[in-house]
N, C-alpha and C positions, 0 to 999 in steps of 0.2 A: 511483829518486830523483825525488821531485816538483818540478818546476819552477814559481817565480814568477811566480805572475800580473803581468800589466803593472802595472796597478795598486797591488797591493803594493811591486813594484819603484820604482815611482817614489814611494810613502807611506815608504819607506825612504830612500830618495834623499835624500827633505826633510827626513826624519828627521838625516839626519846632517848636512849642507848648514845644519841650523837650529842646529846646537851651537856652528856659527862666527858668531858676533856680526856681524862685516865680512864674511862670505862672503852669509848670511841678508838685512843690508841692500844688498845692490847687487841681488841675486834678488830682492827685494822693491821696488827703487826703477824695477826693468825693470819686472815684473809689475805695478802699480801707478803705471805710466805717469810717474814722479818725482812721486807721490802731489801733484801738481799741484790736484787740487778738493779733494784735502782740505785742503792750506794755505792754498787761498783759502776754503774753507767756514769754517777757523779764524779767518783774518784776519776775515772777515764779522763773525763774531759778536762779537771782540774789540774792536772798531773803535768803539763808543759807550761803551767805557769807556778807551781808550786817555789813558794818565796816571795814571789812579786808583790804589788800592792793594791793590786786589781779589788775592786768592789763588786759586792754579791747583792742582788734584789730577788728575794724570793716569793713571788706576784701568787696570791692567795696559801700564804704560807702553815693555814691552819696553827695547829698545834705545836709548828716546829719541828717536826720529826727528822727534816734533814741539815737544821741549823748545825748541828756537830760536825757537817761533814765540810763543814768552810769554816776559814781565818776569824776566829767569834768578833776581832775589832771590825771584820769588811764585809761582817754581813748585815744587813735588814732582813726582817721577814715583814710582810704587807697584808692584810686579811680585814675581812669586814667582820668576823665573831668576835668582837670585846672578849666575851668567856674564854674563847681558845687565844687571845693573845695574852692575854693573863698569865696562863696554862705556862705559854708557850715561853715567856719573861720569867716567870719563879721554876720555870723547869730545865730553860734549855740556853745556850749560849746565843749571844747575837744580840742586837736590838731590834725594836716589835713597832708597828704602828699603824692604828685605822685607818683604812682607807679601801679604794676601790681601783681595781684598773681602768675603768672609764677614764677617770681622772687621776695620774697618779702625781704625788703630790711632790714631784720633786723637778728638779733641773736639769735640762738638758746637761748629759756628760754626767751624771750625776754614779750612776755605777754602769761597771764593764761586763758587766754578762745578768740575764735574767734569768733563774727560775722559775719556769710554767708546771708542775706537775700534779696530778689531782684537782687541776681547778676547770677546764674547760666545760667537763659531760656538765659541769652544774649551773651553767650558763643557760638564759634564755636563747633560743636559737639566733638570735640576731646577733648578739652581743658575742660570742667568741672572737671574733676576730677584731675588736676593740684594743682588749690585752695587748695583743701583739702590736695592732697598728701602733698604740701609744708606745712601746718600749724603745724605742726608737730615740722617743723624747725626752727619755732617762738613759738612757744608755750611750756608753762613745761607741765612735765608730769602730767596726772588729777587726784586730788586726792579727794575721795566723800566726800561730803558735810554733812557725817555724825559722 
């Protein structure tokens, strides 16, 4: 009988530990220090247009961890886990909905700025830059925030 390497072991671990919505965010809010620079990297960037009507896509949005940090009418979040958008709809502000950035499922101009973050490492190697190419095709053109 072959025994588990460590590493395996704990790729299992997370493996399963990730299927709980609320188990995966509190592991993820330790590990990530209560993802602290990245809600102030978000407020940074928000902050010149604070008021406006600007629309929010946030492209593999998991659980929603950072839907409270945007206008809850101008935000999406976009994810392929059903489970975490559930999660992420009876937990957190915003509206939620399946899908993939291969294909994303909306219209050109459709929102003003994307959210990329936590989703890339988990891409097949071909595919990260898919996301991006497509956001383009939802998103209007940027105009500075000065």
């Amino acid at each position: 009988m072959a025994s588990a390497t460590p590493a395996h072991t704990e790729s299992n671990l997370l493996d399963r530990i990730s299927t709980t919505p609320r188990l995966w965010n509190v592991l993820r809010w330790i590990v990530e220090a209560g993802f602290n620079g990245e809600r102030a990297e978000i407020a940074r960037e928000l902050r010149p247009w604070a008021g406006d009507t600007r629309r929010f896509l946030d492209l593999g949005c998991g659980t929603g961890e950072f839907a409270g940090e945007f206008p809850a009418n101008r935000y999406v979040g976009l994810d392929l886990s059903r489970t975490y958008l559930r999660f992420a709809a009876q937990n957190r502000p915003g509206s939620y909905l399946a899908g993939s950035g291969d294909a994303l499922p909306f219209a050109g101009g459709s929102f003003d700025a994307a959210l990329v973050l936590g989703v890339i490492h988990h891409l097949p190697t071909i595919l990260p830059l898919r996301p991006l190419a497509n956001s383009p095709a939802c998103c209007a053109p940027a105009e500075p925030p000065w």
